[in-house]
C-alpha positions in Angstrom: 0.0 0.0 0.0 1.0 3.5 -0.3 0.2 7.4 -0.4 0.7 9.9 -3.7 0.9 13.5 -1.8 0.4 16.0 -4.2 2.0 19.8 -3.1 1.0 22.6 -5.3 3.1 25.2 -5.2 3.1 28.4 -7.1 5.9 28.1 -9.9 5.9 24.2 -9.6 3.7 20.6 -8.9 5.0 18.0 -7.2 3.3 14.5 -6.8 5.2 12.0 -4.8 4.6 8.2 -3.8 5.5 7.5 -0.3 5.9 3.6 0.8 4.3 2.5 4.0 7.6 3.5 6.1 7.6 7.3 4.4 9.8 6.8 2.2 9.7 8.1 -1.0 9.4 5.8 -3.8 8.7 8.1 -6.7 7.9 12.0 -7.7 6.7 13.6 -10.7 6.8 17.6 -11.3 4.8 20.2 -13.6 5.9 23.9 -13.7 3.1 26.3 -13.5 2.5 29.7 -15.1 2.2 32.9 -13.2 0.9 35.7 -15.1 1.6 39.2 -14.2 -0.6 41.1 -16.7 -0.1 44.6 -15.3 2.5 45.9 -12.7 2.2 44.2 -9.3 -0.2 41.8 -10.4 0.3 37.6 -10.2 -2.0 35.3 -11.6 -2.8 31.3 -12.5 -5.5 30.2 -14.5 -7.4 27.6 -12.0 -7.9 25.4 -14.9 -4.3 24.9 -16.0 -3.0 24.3 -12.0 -5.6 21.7 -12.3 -4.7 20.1 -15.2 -1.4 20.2 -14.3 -1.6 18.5 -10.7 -3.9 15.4 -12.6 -1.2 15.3 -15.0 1.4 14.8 -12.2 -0.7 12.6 -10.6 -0.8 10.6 -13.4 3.0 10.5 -14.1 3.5 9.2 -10.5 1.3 6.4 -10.9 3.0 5.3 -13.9 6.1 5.1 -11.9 4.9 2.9 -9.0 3.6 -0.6 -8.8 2.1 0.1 -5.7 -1.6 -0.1 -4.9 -2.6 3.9 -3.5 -4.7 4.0 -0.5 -4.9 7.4 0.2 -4.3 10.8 -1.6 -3.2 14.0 0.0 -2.7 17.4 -1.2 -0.9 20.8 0.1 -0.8 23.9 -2.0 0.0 27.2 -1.7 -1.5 29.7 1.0 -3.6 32.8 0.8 -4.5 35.0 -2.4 -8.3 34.1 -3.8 -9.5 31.6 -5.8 -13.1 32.6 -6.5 -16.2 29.9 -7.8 -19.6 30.2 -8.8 -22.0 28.1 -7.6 -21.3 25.1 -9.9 -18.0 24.8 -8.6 -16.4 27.0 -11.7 -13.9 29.5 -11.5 -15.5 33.1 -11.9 -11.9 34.5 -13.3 -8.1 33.6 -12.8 -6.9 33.0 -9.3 -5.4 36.4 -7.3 -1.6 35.1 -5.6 -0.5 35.4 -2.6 2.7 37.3 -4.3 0.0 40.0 -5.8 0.2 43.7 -5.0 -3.0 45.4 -6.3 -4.5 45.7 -3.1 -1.6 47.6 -1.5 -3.4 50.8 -0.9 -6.3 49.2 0.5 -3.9 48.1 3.2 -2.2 51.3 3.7 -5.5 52.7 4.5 -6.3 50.3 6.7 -2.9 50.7 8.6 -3.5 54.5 9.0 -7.1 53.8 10.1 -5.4 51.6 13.0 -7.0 48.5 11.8 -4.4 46.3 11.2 -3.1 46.7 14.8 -6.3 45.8 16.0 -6.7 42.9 13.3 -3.5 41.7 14.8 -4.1 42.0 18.9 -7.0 39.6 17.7 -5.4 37.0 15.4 -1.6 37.7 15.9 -1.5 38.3 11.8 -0.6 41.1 10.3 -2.6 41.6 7.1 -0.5 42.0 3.9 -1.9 42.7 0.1 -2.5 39.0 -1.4 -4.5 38.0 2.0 -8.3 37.4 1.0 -9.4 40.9 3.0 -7.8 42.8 0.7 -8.7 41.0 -2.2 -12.5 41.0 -2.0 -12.0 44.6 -1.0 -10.3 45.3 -4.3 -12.4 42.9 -6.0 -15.8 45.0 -4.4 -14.4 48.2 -5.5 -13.1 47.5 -8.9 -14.5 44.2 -10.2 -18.3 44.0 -8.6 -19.5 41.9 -11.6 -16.9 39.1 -10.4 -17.9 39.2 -7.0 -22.0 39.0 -8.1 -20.3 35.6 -9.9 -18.6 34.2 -6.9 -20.6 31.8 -4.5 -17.5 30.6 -2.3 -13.8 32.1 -2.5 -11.7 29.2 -1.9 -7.8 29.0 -1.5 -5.8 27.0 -4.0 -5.4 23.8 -1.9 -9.7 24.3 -1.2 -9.6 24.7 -5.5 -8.0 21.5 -5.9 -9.9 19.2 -2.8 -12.7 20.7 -4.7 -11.6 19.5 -8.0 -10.6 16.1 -6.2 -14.0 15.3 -3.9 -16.4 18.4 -4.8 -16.7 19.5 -1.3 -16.5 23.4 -0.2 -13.9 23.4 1.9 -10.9 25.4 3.7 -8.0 23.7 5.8 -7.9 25.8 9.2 -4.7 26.7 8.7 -5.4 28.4 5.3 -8.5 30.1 7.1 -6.4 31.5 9.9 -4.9 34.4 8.2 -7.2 36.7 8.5 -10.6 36.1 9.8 -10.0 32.7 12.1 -10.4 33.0 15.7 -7.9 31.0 16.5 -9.4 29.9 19.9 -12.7 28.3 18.6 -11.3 27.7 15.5 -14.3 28.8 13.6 -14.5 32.3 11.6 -14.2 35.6 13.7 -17.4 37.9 12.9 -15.6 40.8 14.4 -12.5 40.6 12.3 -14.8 40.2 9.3 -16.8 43.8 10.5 -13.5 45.5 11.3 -12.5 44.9 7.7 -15.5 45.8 6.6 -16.2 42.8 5.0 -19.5 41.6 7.1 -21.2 41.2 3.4 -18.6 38.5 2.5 -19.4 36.1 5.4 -21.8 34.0 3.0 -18.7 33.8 0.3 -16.1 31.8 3.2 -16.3 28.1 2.5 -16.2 25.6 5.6 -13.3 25.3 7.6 -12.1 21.7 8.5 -9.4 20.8 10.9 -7.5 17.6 11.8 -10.8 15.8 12.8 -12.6 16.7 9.1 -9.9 16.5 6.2 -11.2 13.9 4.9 -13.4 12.9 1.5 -14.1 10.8 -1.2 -12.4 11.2 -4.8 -15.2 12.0 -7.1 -16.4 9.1 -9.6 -15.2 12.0 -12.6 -11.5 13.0 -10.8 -11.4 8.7 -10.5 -11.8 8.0 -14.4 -9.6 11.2 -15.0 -6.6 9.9 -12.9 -6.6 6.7 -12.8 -7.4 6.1 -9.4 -11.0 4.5 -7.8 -13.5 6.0 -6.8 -14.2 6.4 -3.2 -10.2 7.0 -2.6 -9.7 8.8 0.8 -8.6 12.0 0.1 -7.2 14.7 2.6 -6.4 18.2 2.6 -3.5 19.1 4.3 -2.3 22.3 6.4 -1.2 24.5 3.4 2.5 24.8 2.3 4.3 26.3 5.2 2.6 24.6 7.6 2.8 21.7 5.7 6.8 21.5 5.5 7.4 22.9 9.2 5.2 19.4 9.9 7.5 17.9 7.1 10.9 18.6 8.8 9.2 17.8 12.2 8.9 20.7 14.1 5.6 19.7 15.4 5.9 20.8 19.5 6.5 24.3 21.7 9.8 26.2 20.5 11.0 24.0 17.5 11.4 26.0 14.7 12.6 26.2 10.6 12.8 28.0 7.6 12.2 27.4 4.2 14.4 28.6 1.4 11.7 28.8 -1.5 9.8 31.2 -3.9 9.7 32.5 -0.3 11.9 32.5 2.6 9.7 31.3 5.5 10.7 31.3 9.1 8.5 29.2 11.7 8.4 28.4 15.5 5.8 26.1 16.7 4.2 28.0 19.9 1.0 26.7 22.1 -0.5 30.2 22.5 -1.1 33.5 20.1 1.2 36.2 21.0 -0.4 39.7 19.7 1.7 41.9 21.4 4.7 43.8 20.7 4.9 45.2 16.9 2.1 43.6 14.6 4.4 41.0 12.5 3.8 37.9 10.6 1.4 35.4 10.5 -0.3 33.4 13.4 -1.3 29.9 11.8 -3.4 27.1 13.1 -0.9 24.1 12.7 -3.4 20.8 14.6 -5.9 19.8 16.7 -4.5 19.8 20.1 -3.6 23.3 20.0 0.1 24.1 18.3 0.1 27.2 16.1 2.6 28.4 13.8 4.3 32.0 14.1 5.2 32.1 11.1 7.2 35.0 8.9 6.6 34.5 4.8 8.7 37.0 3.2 8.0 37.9 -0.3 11.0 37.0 -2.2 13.5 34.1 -1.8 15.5 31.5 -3.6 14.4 33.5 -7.2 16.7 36.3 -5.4 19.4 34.1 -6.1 18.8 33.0 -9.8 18.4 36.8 -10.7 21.7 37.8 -9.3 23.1 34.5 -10.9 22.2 36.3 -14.1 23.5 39.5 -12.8 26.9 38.3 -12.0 27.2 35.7 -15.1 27.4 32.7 -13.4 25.8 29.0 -14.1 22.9 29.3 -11.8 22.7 29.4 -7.7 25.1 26.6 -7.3 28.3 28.5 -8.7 26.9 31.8 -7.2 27.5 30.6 -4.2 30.7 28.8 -5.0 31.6 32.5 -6.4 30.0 34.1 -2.9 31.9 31.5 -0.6 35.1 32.5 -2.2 35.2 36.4 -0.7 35.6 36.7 3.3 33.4 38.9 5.7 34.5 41.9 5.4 33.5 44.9 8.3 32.1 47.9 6.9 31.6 45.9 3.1 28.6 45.9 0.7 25.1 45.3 2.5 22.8 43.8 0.5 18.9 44.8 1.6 16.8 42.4 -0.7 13.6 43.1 -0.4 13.1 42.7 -4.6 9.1 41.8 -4.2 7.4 44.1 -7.1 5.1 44.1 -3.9 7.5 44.9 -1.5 7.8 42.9 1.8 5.3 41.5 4.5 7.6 39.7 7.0 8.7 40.7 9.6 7.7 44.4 8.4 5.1 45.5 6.2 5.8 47.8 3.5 4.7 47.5 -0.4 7.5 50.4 -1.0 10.5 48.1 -0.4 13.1 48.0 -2.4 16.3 46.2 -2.6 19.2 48.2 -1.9 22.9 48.0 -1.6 25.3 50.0 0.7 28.5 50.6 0.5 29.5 49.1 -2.9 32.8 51.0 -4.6 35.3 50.1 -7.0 37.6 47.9 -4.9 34.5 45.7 -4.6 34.5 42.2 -6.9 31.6 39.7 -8.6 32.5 37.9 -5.3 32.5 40.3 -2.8 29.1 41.5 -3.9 27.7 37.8 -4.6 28.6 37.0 -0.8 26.4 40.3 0.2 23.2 38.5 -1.4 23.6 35.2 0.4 24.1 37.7 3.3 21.6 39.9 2.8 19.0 37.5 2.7 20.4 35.2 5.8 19.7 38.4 7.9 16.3 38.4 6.7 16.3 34.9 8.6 17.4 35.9 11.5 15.2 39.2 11.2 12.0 36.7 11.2 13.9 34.8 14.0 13.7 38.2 16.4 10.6 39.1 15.1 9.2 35.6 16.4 10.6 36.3 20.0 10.9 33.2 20.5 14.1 31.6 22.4 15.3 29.0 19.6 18.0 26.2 20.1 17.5 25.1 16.7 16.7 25.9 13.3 15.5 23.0 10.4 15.6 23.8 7.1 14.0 22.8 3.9 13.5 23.8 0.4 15.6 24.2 -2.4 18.0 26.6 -1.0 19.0 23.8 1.3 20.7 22.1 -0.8 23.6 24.7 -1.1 26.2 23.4 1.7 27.8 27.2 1.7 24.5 29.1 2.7 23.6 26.3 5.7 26.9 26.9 6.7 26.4 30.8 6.5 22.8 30.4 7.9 24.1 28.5 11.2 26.8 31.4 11.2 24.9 34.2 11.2 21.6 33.0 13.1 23.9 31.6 15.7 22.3 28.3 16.3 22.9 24.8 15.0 21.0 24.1 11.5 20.1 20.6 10.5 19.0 19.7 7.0 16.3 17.4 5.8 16.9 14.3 4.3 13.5 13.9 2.1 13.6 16.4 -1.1 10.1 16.8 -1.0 9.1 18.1 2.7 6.1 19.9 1.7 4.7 16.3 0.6 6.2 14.9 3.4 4.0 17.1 6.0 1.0 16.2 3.6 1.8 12.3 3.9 2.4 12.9 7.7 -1.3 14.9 8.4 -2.8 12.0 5.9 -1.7 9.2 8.6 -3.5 11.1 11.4 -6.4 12.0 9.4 -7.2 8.5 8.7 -6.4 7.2 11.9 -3.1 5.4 11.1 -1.3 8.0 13.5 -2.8 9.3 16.4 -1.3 12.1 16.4 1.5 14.8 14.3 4.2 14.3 16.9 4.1 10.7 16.8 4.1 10.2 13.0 6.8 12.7 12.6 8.4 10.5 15.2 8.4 7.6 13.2 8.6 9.5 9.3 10.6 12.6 9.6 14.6 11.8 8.6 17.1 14.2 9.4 20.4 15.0 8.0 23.8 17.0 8.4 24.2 19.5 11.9 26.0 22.2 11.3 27.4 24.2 14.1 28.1 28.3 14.1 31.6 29.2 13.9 31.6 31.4 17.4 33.9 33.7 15.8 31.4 34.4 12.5 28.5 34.6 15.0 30.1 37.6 17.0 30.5 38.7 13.6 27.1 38.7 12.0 25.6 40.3 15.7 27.4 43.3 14.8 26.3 42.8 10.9 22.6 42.6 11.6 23.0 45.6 13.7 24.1 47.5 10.7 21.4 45.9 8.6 18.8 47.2 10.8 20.0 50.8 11.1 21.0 51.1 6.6 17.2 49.5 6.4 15.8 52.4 8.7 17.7 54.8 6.2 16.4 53.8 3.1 13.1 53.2 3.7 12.7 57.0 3.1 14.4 56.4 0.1 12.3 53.4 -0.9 8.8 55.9 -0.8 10.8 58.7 -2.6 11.6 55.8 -5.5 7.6 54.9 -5.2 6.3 58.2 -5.9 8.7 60.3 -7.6 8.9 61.1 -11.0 7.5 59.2 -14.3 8.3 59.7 -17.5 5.0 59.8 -20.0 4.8 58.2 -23.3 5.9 61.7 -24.8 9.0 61.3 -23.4 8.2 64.2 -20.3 8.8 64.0 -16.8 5.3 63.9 -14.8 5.9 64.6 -11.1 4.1 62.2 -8.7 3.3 62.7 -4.8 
């Protein structure tokens, strides 16, 4: 017997096979499209991310003689993925990476609402979270929102594709209208946003004890798989890989070096004081949450300055980074490059990325090494932001493949980093929250226990840490200097299409 886990994420599919012991036994991949058809905006055609997760799901079976028992999916968080009341998509799906609906949220941080949002959900709402997107949508697309019966979230899209059912996982629904206590939507949080009206339009939310249904006699003839097959929906992506990499109980945490570098600790209890920052995520049943920090840009960071500094791809960019030395007082590297700016562990659609310090004397591997450091304080800025004491820190994604930035990572958060042995740990978590949906765990903690495979610690060098305390200090204080600069960029001048300058702000 085994389990295909299917993780959608938002430049690429993955369906994986995992054998009875969680191993994995085979994995298929389909890229996706994201279209940005005016500045700021991302979008997928629902259809296509369909099409393209049946077509993985396909390939997989192909590659196993194994009988499936179960399927599982995780996909991408947040953004909206609106349906009529057949079950069809009313337009393209709005991305969590989207920016449109940045002004919405700059009024609503000047109106104070988004520090109050936050003392009640410990998240701090960003421009590709549902709110602002029906607020967008109400405001410049009513005829859409007349269309739409349920807005569902990409991983609700495709358990919808797979069972038919209207459904949102919990921790998808936490950010920004769960209450995080009862587990059920907020009403106040929906009034304070001003979206009372769109009540009717949030699909159920289901949690550890409710994942479950049955694969849809149509999704069974189209895959290949019987009718009837258990199907779960997972915690979405984060949430699925910080169960993944097992960090599952109070005060483990991880990061994920993806589209988006993700930092996590696993906390029993919603903090919602200090500075509103992040996201507060409902992880399972008996309580655990995520504090989790999702920044806007990641491990793409890396390919564009691969292309910037001619090399072969993040692999020799780091070989080229790893070859320059820390160096007091060199280039800092500030990279928030986000066309939307960042949301973790600060909230601003205006940033930029910026470099200080850079002059002649400086070489393709003196400023290589400042991106890999640039965004390895963005770690350890989520890591303070979390306030949270951490002894450890897991990591997953593609970036973790790279030897030098674990190495650099453990260096400059201070803390031992250990690596995950499966490739795909998004599917992993997936496979794990199957098990305890269907009663063959009875509970996260244990089937991490028995699944979860770690690999490679790798201490910080005491001298490097002392180091990169003193670096992030300097970090903080140029990114408190530009971000004057970063608004003066936003709204200086254009030029028209008649070639004038047309002064803005």
């Amino acid at each position: 017997m085994a389990v295909i886990t299917v993780d959608v994420g938002t430049s690429m599919i993955k369906a994986v096979v995992f054998d009875d012991d969680g191993n994995e036994a085979a994995v298929a991949r389909r890229a996706t499209e994201v279209r940005r058809p005016r500045p700021g905006r991302a979008e997928q055609d629902m259809d296509d991310v369909w099409r393209m997760v049946a077509a993985a799901i396909r390939e997989v079976l192909e590659r196993t003689r194994a009988t499936i028992d179960l399927l599982a999916v995780t996909a991408q968080g947040d953004g909206c993925w609106p349906v009529d009341d057949t079950g069809r998509p009313t337009g393209p799906a709005i991305l969590w990476s989207d920016g449109r609906a940045a002004a919405i949220v700059e009024e609503w941080r000047a109106d104070g609402v988004l520090d109050t949002a936050f003392r009640r959900n410990g998240s701090l709402t960003f421009a590709g979270l549902p709110n602002a997107l029906l607020t967008w949508l109400s405001r410049n697309d009513p005829d859409r929102l007349r269309r739409t019966a349920a807005v569902l979230t990409c991983g609700g899209w495709i358990f919808h594709q797979l069972t038919g059912a209207i459904a949102v996982d919990e921790s998808d629904a936490s950010a920004p209208f769960l209450d995080l206590g009862s587990r059920g939507y907020d009403p106040a949080c929906l009034d304070l946003f001003g979206l009372g009206w769109a009540a009717d339009l949030l699909p159920e939310v289901r949690g550890d004890d409710r994942r479950t249904g049955g694969l849809t006699p149509a999704a069974a003839t189209e895959l290949g798989l019987p009718a009837d097959l258990p199907v779960v929906m997972a915690p979405y992506d984060i949430a699925a890989t910080a169960l993944g990499i097992g960090a599952v109980t109070d005060g483990q945490a991880c990061s994920i070096l993806g589209t988006t570098l993700c930092t996590e600790v696993v906390t029993s209890a919603p903090d919602t004081t200090g500075d509103p920052s992040g996201l507060t995520i409902a992880l399972d049943s008996s309580g655990h949450l995520l504090r989790a920090f999702p920044t806007l840009a990641g491990t793409e960071i890396l390919g564009w300055a691969a292309a910037l500094l001619g090399t072969d791809g993040p692999a020799e960019l780091g070989d080229l980074a790893m070859a320059a030395t820390p160096e007091p007082g060199g280039p800092l590297f500030l990279p928030y490059l986000s066309p939307a700016g960042e949301r973790a562990p600060f909230l601003d659609p205006h940033a930029r990325g910026t470099w200080w310090g850079l002059s002649l004397e400086h070489d393709r591997a003196r400023v290589a090494r400042s991106v890999f450091e640039g965004l390895t304080l963005v770690l350890k800025d989520c890591l303070t932001a979390s306030r949270m004491p951490v002894t450890e820190l897991r990591l997953s994604g593609g970036g973790a493949n790279s030897d030098h930035w674990c190495a650099l990572i453990a260096d400059v958060t201070g803390v031992p980093v250990v690596r995950s042995a499966d490739t795909e740990v998004g599917a992993k978590g997936a496979f794990l929250s199957g098990l305890v949906a269907t009663g063959r765990a009875p509970d996260l903690a244990t089937a991490a226990a028995d699944h979860v495979r770690l690999r490679s610690v790798r201490e910080p060098d005491p001298h490097l840490a002392t180091f990169y305390t003193h670096a992030y200090e300097r970090f903080l204080d140029l990114r408190d200097l530009a971000r004057p600069g970063w608004r003066r960029t936003a709204s200086g001048p254009a030029i028209t299409s008649t070639g004038k300058e047309n002064r803005r702000g």
